[in-house]
N, C-alpha and C positions, 0 to 999 in steps of 0.2 A: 165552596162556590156551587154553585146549582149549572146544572148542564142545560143550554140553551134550548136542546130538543129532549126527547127522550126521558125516561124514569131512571137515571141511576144512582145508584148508592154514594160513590164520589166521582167528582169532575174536577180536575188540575187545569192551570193553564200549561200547554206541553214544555214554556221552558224552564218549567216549574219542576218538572220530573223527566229529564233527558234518559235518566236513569232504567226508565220504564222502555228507552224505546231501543229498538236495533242501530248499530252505530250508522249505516249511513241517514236515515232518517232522523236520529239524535245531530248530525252535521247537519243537516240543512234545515231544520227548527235553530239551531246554533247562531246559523250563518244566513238567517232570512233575510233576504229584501221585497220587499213589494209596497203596496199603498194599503195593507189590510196586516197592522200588527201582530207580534208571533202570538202577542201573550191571548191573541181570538180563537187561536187553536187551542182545542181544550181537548184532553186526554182523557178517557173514561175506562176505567176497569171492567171489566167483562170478562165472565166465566165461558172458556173453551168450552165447555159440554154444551153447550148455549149455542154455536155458531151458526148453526143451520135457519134460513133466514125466519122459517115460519116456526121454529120456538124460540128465538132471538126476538123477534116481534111481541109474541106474545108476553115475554118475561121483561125487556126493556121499555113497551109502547108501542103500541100500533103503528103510532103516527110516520113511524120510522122505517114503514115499508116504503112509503113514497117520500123520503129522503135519505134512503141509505142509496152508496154507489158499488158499482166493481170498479173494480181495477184489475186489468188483466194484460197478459205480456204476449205481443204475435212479432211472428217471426216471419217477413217478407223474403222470398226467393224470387233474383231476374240473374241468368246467366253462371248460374255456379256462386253469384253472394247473396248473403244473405244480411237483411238487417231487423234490428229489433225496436219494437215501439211499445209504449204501454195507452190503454186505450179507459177511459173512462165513462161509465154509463153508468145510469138507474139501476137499479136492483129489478124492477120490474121488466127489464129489458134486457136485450141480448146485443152483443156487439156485429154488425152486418160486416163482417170479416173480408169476404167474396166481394161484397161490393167497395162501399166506402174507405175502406182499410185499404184495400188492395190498392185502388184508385192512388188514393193519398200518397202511399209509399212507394209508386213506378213500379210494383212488382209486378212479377207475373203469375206468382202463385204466394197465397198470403195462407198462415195459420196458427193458433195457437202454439205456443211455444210449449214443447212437452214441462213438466215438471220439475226435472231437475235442471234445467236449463235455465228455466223461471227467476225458482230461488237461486240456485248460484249466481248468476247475472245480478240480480239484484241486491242479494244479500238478505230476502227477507223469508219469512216460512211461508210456505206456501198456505193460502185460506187466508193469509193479513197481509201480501203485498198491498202496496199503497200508490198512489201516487207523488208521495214526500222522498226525497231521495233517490229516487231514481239513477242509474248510470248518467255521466257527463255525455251531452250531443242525443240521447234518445227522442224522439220525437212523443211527447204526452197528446193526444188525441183525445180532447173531451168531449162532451155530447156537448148542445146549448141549452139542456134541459138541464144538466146539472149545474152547469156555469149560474144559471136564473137562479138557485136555490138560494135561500138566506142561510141554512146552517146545513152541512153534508154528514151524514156519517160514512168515513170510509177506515178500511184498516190501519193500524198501528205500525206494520212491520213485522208485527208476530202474532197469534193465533188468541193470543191473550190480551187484551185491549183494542178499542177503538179510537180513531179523530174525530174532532166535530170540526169541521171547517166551514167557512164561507165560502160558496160557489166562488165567489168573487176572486175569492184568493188561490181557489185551483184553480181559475181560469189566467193568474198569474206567473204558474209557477215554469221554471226555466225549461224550454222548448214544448209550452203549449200550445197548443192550436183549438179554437173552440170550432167545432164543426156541428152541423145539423146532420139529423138522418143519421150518427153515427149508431145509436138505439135503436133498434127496433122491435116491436112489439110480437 
């Protein structure tokens, strides 16, 4: 199959190759529901040495800098709890932490979730968490820039592979909220 966006070598649909992903993102490609079928997510191989976005572009496609996303894990602090969210933007942007995040989550002081924290929580390496699988009850905060997109590229679960997703369909996936102004420039 040919990968929707991008130059790569091969493209699977993901419930084609569960094999390729980290188990909880292998569960919920498994166990999909939404109105944008699993077999749209399509799985691409990609060399780890490659992941930095501006030689990543240049060896998969250009085009892929203004449709690739982060996915990143913050950790809201109000009164001694704390709770965690994963937050979804453009690659060309940055997630406004301090404002919109903070906002969203009632906290009173919002930030990046260190590293190890990250992946444990998650389950996935850090540089390929995704927004697929996620921990159950997490709040997924997507930009509506990425939600508009026809095909997303975001991580795998591991360092080693990509997704191509439908905006449409992160903007489905369980405890999304599609927000504006969550990117900024």
């Amino acid at each position: 199959m040919r990968a929707p966006i991008g130059e790569f070598d091969t493209a699977t649909p993901a419930p084609d190759c569960l094999d390729e992903l980290v188990a909880p993102v292998a569960d919920a490609v498994r166990h999909w529901r939404g109105g944008v079928p699993a077999d749209r997510i399509v799985y691409v191989d990609t060399d780890p040495r490659w992941a930095d976005t501006a030689v990543f572009v240049e060896h998969y496609g250009r085009d892929l800098l203004e449709r690739s996303a982060n996915c990143v894990v913050v950790v809201g602090k109000r009164g001694g709890e704390s709770s965690f969210a994963a937050c979804l933007v453009l690659s060309t942007t940055r997630v406004d932490v301090n404002g919109v995040v903070r906002r969203r989550l009632g906290a009173r002081k919002a930030s990046f979730a260190p590293m190890e924290t990250a992946t444990g929580e998650t389950g996935m390496e850090y540089g390929g968490i995704t927004p697929v699988g996620l921990p159950d009850g997490w709040p997924l905060l997507v930009d509506a820039a990425v939600a508009d997109l026809p095909y997303v590229l975001v991580g795998s679960g591991r360092r080693r592979g990509k997704l191509l997703i439908p905006g449409k369909a992160l903007a489905e996936l369980p405890g999304a909220e599609v927000l504006e102004g969550l990117g900024v420039a």
